[in-house]
MARTOR-583177 format. One record per residue (C-alpha): residue number from 1; residue in three letters; x, z negated, y negated. Coordinates in steps of 0.001 Angstrom, whole numbers. Each point is the difference from the previous one (the first is absolute). Example, Ala and Ser with C-alpha at 12.3 -4.5 7.8 and 13.67 -1.06 7.14 Angstrom:
// residues 2
PT,num,residu,xx,zz,yy
PT,1,ala,12300,-7800,4500
PT,2,ser,1370,660,-3440
***
This chain:
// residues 167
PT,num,residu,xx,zz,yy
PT,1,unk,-47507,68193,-48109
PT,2,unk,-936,-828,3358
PT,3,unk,2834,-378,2808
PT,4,unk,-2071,1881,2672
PT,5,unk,489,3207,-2600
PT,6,unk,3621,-424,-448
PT,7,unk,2066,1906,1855
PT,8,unk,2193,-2923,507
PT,9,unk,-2424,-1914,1715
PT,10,unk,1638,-2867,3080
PT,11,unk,-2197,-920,2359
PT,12,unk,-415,-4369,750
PT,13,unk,1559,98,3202
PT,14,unk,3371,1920,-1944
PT,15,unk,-103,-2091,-2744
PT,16,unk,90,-3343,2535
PT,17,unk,2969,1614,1501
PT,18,unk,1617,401,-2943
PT,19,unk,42,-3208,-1223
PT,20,unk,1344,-1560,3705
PT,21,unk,2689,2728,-440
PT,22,unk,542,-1486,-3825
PT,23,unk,-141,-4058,1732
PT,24,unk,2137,995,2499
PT,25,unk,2767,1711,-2501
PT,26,unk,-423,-2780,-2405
PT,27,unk,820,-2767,2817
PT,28,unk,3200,1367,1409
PT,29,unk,2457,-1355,-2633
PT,30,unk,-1596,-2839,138
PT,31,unk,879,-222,3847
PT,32,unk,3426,790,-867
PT,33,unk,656,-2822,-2369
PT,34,unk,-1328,-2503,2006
PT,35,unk,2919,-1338,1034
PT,36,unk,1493,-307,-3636
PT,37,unk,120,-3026,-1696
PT,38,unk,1567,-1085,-2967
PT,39,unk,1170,-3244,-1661
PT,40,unk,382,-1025,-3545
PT,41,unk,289,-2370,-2577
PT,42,unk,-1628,-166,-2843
PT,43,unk,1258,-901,-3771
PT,44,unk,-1306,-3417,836
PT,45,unk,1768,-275,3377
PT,46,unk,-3100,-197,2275
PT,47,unk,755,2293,2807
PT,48,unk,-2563,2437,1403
PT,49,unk,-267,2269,2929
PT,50,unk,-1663,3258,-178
PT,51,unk,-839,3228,1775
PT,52,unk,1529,2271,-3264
PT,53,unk,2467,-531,-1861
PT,54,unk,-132,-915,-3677
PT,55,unk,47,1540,-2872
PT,56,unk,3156,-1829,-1446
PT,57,unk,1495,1545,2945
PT,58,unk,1975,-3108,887
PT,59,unk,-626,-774,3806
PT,60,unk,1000,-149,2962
PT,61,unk,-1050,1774,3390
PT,62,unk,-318,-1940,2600
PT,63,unk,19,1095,3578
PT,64,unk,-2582,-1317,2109
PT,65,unk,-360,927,3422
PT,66,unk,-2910,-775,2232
PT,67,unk,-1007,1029,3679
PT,68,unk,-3356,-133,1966
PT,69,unk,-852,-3169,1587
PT,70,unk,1077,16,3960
PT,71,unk,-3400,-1079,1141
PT,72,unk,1106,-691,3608
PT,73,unk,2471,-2588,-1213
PT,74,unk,-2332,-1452,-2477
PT,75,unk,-2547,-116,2881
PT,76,unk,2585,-1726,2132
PT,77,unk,1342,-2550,-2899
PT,78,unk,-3630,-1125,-138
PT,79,unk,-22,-23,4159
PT,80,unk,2963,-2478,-38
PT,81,unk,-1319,-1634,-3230
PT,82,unk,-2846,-1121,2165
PT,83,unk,2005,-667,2986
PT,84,unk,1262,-2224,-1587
PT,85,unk,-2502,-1666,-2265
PT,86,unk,-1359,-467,3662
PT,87,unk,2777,-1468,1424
PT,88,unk,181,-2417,-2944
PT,89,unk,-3763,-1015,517
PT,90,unk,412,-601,3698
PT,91,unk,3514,-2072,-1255
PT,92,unk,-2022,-2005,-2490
PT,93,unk,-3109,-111,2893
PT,94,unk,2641,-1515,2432
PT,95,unk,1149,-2441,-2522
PT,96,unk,-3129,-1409,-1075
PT,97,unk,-932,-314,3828
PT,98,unk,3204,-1502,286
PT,99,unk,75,-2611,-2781
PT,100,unk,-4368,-1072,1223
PT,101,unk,2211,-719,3382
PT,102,unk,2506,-2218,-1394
PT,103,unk,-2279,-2041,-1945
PT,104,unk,-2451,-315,2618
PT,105,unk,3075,-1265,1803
PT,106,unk,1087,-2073,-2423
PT,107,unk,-3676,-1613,-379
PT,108,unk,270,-472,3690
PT,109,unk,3342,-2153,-133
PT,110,unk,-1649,-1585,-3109
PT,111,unk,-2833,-1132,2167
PT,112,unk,2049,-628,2962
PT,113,unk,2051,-2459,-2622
PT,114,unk,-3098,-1793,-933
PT,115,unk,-707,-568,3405
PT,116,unk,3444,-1525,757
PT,117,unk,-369,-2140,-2875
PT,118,unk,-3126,-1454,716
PT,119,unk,1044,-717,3616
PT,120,unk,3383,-1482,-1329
PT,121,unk,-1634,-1753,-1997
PT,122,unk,-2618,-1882,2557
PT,123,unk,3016,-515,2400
PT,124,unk,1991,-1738,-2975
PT,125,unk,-3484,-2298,-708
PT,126,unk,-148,-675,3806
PT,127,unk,3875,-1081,278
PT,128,unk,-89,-2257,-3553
PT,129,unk,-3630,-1603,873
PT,130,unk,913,-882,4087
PT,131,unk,1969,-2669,815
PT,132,unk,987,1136,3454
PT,133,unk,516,3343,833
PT,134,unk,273,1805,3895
PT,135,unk,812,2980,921
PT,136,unk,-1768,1406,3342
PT,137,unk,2373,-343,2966
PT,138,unk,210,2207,3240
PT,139,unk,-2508,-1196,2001
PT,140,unk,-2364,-175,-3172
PT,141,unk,503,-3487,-477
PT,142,unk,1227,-2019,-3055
PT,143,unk,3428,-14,-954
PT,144,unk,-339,-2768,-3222
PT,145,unk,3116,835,-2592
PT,146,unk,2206,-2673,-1646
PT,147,unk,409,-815,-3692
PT,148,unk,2966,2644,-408
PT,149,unk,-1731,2808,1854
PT,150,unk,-3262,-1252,-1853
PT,151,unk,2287,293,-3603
PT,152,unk,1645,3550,1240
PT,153,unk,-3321,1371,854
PT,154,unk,-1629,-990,-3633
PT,155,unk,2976,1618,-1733
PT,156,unk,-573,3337,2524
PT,157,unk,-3220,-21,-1249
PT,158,unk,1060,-277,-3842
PT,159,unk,2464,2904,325
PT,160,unk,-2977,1946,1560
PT,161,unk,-2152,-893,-3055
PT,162,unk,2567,513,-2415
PT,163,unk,918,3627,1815
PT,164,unk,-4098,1174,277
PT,165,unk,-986,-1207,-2920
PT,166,unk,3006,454,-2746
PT,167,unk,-287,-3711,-613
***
């Protein structure tokens, strides 16, 4: 028999509709249970969570609420979440700037030790190889020291050496 003979023939376009009616039907309990889930334990005591209940009957409902995401406050969580990663980079910026500044300091004071040292250390040579020692006087001329200033002057020199160069 053909269908265009029958007398209860459906056109495509009816038969289309018909089965997004049928979808649409089928889908609304499913809608409604969404929400539902149950949890149970098994004879082995392994416990599982499902969408239905099972067949032993033995579960329990549980009542899980949910709402939709607030996406203005997730939008500004992430804002301030990046405020302040970007404070902490400029923090961790500053300290690294900070900490190349104190060790270029410190190599400066480092140097500026050597320096001392070495100069100590030439005045102390100067002071243990001469026998006679002067100091300039006010007019520039010569102003010759005796054996005790000649003595205190050596050990002023020591203490420098022993001061700018740890020794």
């Amino acid at each position: 028999m053909k269908l265009s003979n029958c007398r209860f023939a459906v056109p495509a376009r009816s038969l289309f509709a018909l089965a997004v009616l049928a979808a649409f039907v089928m889908y609304q309990p499913a809608t409604a249970q969404e929400g539902s889930v149950y949890k149970w334990v098994d004879k082995d005591g392994t416990i599982h969570y499902t969408d239905r209940p099972p067949v032993s009957g033995n579960a329990e409902l549980l009542s899980i609420s949910s709402r939709r995401t607030d996406k203005s406050a997730v939008q500004a969580r992430l804002a301030k979440r990046a405020e302040a990663n970007e404070v902490a980079a400029l923090r961790e910026a500053q300290q690294a700037e900070d900490a190349a500044a104190e060790q270029e300091n410190q190599a400066q004071i480092a140097e500026q030790r050597r320096a001392n040292c070495q100069q100590a250390r030439g005045t102390l040579k100067k002071y243990d190889d001469a026998h006679i020692l002067y100091k300039p006087g006010e007019n520039g001329e010569r102003e010759y020291l005796s054996d005790a200033e000649i003595d205190a002057a050596r050990i002023a020199a020591r203490r420098s050496v022993k001061e700018w160069c740890g020794e």
